[in-house]
Every structure is written in structure tokens, then in C-alpha cells.
C-alpha positions in Angstrom: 9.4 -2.2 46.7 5.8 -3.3 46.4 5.1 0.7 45.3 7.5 0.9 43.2 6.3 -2.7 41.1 2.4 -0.9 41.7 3.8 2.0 39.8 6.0 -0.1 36.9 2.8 -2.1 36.1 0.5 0.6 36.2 2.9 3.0 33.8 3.1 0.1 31.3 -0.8 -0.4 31.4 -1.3 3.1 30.6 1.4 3.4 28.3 0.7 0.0 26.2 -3.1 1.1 25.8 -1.8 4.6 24.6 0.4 2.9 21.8 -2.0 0.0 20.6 -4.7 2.7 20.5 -2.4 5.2 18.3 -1.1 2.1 16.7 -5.3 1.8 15.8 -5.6 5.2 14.9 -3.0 5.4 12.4 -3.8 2.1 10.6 -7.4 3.4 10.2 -6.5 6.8 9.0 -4.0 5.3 6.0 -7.0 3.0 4.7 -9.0 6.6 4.0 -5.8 8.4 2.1 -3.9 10.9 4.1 -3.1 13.8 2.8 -0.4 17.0 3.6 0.4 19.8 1.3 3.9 20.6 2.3 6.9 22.6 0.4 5.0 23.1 -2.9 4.2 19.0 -3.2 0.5 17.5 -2.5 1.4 14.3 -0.6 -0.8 11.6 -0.6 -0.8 7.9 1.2 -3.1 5.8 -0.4 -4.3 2.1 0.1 -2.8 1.4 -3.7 0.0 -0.7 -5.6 2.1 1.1 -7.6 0.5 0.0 -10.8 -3.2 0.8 -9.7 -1.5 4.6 -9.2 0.2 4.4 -12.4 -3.2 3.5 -14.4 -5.3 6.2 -12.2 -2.7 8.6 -13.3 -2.4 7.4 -17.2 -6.4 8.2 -16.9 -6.3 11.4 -15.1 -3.6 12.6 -18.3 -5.8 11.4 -20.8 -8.9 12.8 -19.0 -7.5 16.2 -18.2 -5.9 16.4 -22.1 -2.2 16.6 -20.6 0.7 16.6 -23.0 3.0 13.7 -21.1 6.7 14.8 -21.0 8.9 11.8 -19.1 7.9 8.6 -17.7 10.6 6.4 -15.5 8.9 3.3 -14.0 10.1 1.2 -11.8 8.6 -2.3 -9.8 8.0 0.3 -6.6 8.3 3.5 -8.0 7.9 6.0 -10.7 7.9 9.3 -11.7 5.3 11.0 -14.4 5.9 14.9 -15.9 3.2 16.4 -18.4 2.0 19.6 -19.5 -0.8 20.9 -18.4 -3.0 24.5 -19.0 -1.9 24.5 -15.0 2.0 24.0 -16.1 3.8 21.4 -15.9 2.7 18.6 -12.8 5.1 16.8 -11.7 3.6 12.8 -10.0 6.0 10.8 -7.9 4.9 7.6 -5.9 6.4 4.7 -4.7 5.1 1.5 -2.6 5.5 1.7 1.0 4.3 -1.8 1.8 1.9 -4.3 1.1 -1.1 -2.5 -0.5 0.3 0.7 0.4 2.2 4.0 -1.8 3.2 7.3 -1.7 1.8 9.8 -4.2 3.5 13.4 -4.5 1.9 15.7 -6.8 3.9 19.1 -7.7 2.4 22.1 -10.2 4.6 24.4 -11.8 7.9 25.1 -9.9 6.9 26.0 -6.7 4.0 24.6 -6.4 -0.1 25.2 -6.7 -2.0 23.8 -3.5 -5.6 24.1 -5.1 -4.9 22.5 -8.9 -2.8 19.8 -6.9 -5.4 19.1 -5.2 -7.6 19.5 -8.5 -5.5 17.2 -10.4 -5.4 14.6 -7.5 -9.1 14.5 -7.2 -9.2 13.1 -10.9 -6.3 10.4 -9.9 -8.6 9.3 -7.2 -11.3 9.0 -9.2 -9.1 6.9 -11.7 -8.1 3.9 -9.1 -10.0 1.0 -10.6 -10.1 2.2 -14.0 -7.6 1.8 -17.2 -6.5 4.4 -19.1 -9.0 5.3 -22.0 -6.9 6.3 -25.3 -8.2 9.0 -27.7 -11.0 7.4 -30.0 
């Protein structure tokens, strides 16, 4: 019996170390942005409301000289389409908890890993900044 409680405790030490250390891991990882191209759609979890994704994309249209197509906004979600020289980009996001969202970007039908990536890299560099209008 004594073996048996010697193997129990030790299991759940090793175990419960395991989890609060992957528990670490993945907290730390989502502060940097993850990102995952999968099925034709640049995935993205940012530390970022809804709005500040919004404005970075409102900046990267106006920056990139995109022709915007549909907006539908939401309080935690939205969904942006505009034309680009790329083809039409398709941004979805949506707020996955407390300073927390989802970004998808899709080019074109079935998708375009490297001007994803492209257009992302000018949404990134948007958070913190308002969309400028033409002068």
C-alpha cells in the first residue's frame, strides 16, 4: 500500500510540474503573437482587443492603397474584404479573452502564404496607430 501511495504522489509531482510548466509556456508564447499558415488563411493570436486590430487594419488598407469592399463589425468580431494588386484579402478576427484575438488573413481564393504574411506585417506594424486618411 505504502508503494502504491509512493507511486500516486510521485506521478502527480511529475505530472503537475509538466502541466504548470506547459501551462507557462503557452501563456508566454501568446504575448509574442503566434502564428500558423493553415488551409489558405494566415492565422494569427495577438495580445490585442478587437478595436486595436480593427484600427491596425484601417491603417494597413490605407497604407497599402486597398480598395475596401465589406466591413461587418461587431463588439468581439469582424470581418474586413478589400482589393488589393494581390487580389482580394480577406481579415477575420475576434476576441478570445481579455486582451486577447484571433486574426485570419486570406489572399485571393485559395490563399497566398507570402503576401499574407506581407500584408500582416503591415497590420502589426499598425497596433498603436489610427488610421491616416488620404490628405
Amino acid at each position: 500500500m505504502r508503494k502504491l501511495f509512493g507511486i500516486i504522489l510521485l506521478s502527480a509531482a511529475i505530472f503537475g510540474t509538466g502541466c504548470v510548466v506547459c501551462g507557462v509556456a503557452v501563456v508566454g508564447a501568446t504575448g509574442a503573437g503566434i502564428v500558423s499558415y493553415v488551409k489558405g488563411d494566415l492565422e494569427v493570436i495577438e495580445s490585442a482587443s478587437v478595436e486595436e486590430i480593427e484600427k491596425a487594419i484601417d491603417s494597413a488598407i490605407v497604407e497599402m492603397k486597398m480598395t475596401d469592399r465589406k466591413k461587418d463589425i461587431k463588439p468581439k468580431k469582424g470581418e474586413v474584404t478589400a482589393k488589393s494588386h494581390f487580389g482580394d484579402v480577406t481579415f477575420q478576427f475576434a476576441n478570445k479573452g481579455p486582451g486577447h484575438s484571433t486574426l485570419s488573413i486570406r489572399v485571393g481564393t485559395f490563399g497566398d502564404e507570402a503576401s499574407s504574411r506581407y500584408i500582416y506585417d503591415k497590420v502589426k506594424s499598425g497596433f498603436g496607430k489610427a488610421a491616416k486618411t488620404g490628405a
